[in-house]
C-alpha positions as CSV (number, residue, x, y, z in Angstrom):
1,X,-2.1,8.5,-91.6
2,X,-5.4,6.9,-91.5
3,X,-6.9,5.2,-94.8
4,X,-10.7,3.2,-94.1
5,X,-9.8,3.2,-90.3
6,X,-6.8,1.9,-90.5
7,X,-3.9,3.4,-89.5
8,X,-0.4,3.9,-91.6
9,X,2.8,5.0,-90.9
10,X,5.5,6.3,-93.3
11,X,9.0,5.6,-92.4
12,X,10.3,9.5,-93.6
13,X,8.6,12.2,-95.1
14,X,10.7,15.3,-96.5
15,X,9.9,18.0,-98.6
16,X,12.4,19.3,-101.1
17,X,12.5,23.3,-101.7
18,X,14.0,23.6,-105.0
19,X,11.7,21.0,-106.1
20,X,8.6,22.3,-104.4
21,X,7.0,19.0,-103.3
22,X,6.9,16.1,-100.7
23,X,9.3,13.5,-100.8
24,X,8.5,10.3,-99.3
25,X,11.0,7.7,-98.1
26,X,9.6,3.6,-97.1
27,X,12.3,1.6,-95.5
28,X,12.3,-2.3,-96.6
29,X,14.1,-4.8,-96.1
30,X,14.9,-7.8,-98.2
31,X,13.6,-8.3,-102.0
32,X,11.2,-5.7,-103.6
33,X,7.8,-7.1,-104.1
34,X,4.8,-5.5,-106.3
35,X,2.9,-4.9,-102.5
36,X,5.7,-2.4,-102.0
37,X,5.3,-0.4,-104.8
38,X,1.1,-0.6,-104.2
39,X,1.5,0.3,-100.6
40,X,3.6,3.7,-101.9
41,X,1.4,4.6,-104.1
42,X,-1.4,4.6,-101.5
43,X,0.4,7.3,-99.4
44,X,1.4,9.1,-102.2
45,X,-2.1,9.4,-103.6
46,X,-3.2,10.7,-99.9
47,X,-0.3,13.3,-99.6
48,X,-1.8,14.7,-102.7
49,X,-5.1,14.8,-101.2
50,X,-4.4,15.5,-98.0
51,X,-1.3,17.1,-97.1
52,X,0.2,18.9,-100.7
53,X,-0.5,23.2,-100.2
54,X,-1.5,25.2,-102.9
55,X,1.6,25.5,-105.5
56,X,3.5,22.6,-104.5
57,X,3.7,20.0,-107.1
58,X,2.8,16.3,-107.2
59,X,4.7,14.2,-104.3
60,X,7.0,12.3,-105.0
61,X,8.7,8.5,-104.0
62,X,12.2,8.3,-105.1
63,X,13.0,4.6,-106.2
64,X,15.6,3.8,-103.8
65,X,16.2,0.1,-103.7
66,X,18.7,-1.3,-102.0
67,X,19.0,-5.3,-101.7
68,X,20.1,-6.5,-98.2
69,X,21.8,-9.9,-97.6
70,X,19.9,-11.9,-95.2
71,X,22.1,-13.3,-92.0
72,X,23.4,-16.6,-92.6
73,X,21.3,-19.5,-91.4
74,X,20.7,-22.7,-91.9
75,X,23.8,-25.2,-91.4
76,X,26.5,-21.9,-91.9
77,X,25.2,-20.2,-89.2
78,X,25.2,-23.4,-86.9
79,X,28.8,-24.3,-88.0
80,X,29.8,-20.0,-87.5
81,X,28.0,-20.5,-84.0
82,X,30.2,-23.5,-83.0
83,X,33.4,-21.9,-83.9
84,X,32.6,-18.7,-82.2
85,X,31.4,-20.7,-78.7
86,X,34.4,-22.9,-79.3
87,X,36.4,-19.9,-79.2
88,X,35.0,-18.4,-75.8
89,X,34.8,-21.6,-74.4
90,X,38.8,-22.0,-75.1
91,X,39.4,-18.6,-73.5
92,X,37.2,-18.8,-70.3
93,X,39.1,-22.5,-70.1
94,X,42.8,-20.8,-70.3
95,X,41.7,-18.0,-68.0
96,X,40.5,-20.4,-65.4
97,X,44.1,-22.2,-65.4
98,X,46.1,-19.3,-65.4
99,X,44.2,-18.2,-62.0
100,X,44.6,-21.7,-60.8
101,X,48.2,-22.0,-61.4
102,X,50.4,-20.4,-58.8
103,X,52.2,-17.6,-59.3
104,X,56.0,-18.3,-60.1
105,X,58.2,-18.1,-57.1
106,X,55.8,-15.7,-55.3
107,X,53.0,-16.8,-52.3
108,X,49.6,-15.7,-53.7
109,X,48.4,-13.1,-51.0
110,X,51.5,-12.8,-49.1
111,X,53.8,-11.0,-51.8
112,X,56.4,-12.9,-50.1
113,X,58.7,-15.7,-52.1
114,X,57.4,-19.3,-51.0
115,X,61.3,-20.5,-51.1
116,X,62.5,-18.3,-47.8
């Protein structure tokens, strides 16, 4: 949608039967903030103006918010880092010296017994 040359995009856009209207969906993540709310009403208002047929009803925003934990950072995330490097790091090492070591009793290659 375009508002003063600019273009917007809404994340999803339904319309709801029973209800006879538009139904319109913005995706956010972390904390709600008042912009939100402004930017919503914006495409709302131009639904109405633009998009709404004769006998369909106002659209509509459903006030869905959902709070999503930010990924660790900081010093946790270094430490979680470490440990899970540490971790590969100890299994690439084990793999290595299990293919070094020779096989018990058997010639590697041959599939013969080194103590004929």
């Amino acid at each position: 949608m375009v508002i003063d040359g600019e273009d917007f995009y809404r994340d999803l856009l339904f319309y709801h039967r029973r209800l006879r209207r538009l139904v319109a969906v913005e995706l956010k993540l972390g904390r709600f903030k008042a912009a939100h709310k402004g930017q919503m009403e914006l495409y709302l208002k131009w639904l109405d103006k633009h998009e709404r047929q004769a006998g369909e009803e106002d659209p509509i925003w459903p006030d869905l918010v959902r709070r999503i934990q930010p990924r660790t950072s900081g010093a946790a995330a270094n430490a979680q880092r470490r440990h899970h490097r540490g971790r590969i790091l100890d299994r690439a090492a084990a793999r290595s010296e299990a293919e070094a070591a020779p096989a018990s009793g058997f010639d590697r290659g041959a599939g013969t017994t080194s103590e004929a």
